[in-house]
N, C-alpha and C positions, 0 to 999 in steps of 0.2 A: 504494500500500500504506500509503502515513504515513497519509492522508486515511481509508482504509478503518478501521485501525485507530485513529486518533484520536475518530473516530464513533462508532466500536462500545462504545472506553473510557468513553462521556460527557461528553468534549472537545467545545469550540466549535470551529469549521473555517470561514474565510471562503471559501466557495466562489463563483464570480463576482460577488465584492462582497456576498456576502450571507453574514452571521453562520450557520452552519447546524448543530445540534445536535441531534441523537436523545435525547428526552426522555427516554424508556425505557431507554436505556442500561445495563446493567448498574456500570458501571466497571470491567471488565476487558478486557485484553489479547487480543482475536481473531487466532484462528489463522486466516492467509492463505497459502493452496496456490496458486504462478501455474503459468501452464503456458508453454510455453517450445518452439521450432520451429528449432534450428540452433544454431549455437556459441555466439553473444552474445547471443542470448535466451535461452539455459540456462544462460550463466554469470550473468546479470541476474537473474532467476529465482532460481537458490540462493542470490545475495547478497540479496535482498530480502525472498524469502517462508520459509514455515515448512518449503515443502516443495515440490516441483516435478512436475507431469504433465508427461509427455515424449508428444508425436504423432511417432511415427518412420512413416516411409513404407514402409520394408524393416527385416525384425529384427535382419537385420545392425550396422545404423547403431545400435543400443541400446550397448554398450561405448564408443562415443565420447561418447556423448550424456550419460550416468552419469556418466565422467571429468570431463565439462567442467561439470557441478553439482557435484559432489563439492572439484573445487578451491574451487568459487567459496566453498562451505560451509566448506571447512576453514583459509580464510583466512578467514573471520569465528571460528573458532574452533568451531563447533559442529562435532557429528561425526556423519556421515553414516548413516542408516542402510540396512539390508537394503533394497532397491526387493523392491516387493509385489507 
């Protein structure tokens, strides 16, 4: 996500050894959505990205999956909102 957003901002990024920079760049801040499959990919996920897709297998599991984004969000400080 640094790398994603640093690219998008207009930032230089050595990616294997190589200086690498999107000319076109705008310089702003890209919103990045991860998607996330189990506990610690959904807490990794809200801590990182802007915003999280959840792959639940059964719809039951959705109420866990929420909580464990929602924490990860609300120890960065942002505040969670309504899933759509």
């Amino acid at each position: 996500m640094r790398v994603f957003r640093a690219l998008n901002g207009g930032k230089s990024v050595k990616l294997d050894g190589v200086d690498t920079r999107f000319p076109l760049a705008g310089g702003w801040r890209a919103t990045g959505v991860v998607a996330g499959y189990g506990p610690k990919a959904l807490r990794t996920a809200g801590r990182i990205g802007d915003g999280v897709i959840l792959q639940l297998p059964i719809p039951i599991s959705s109420n866990g999956a929420l909580a464990s984004s929602a924490k990860a969000l609300e120890r960065l400080g942002a505040i969670p909102q309504k899933s759509r």
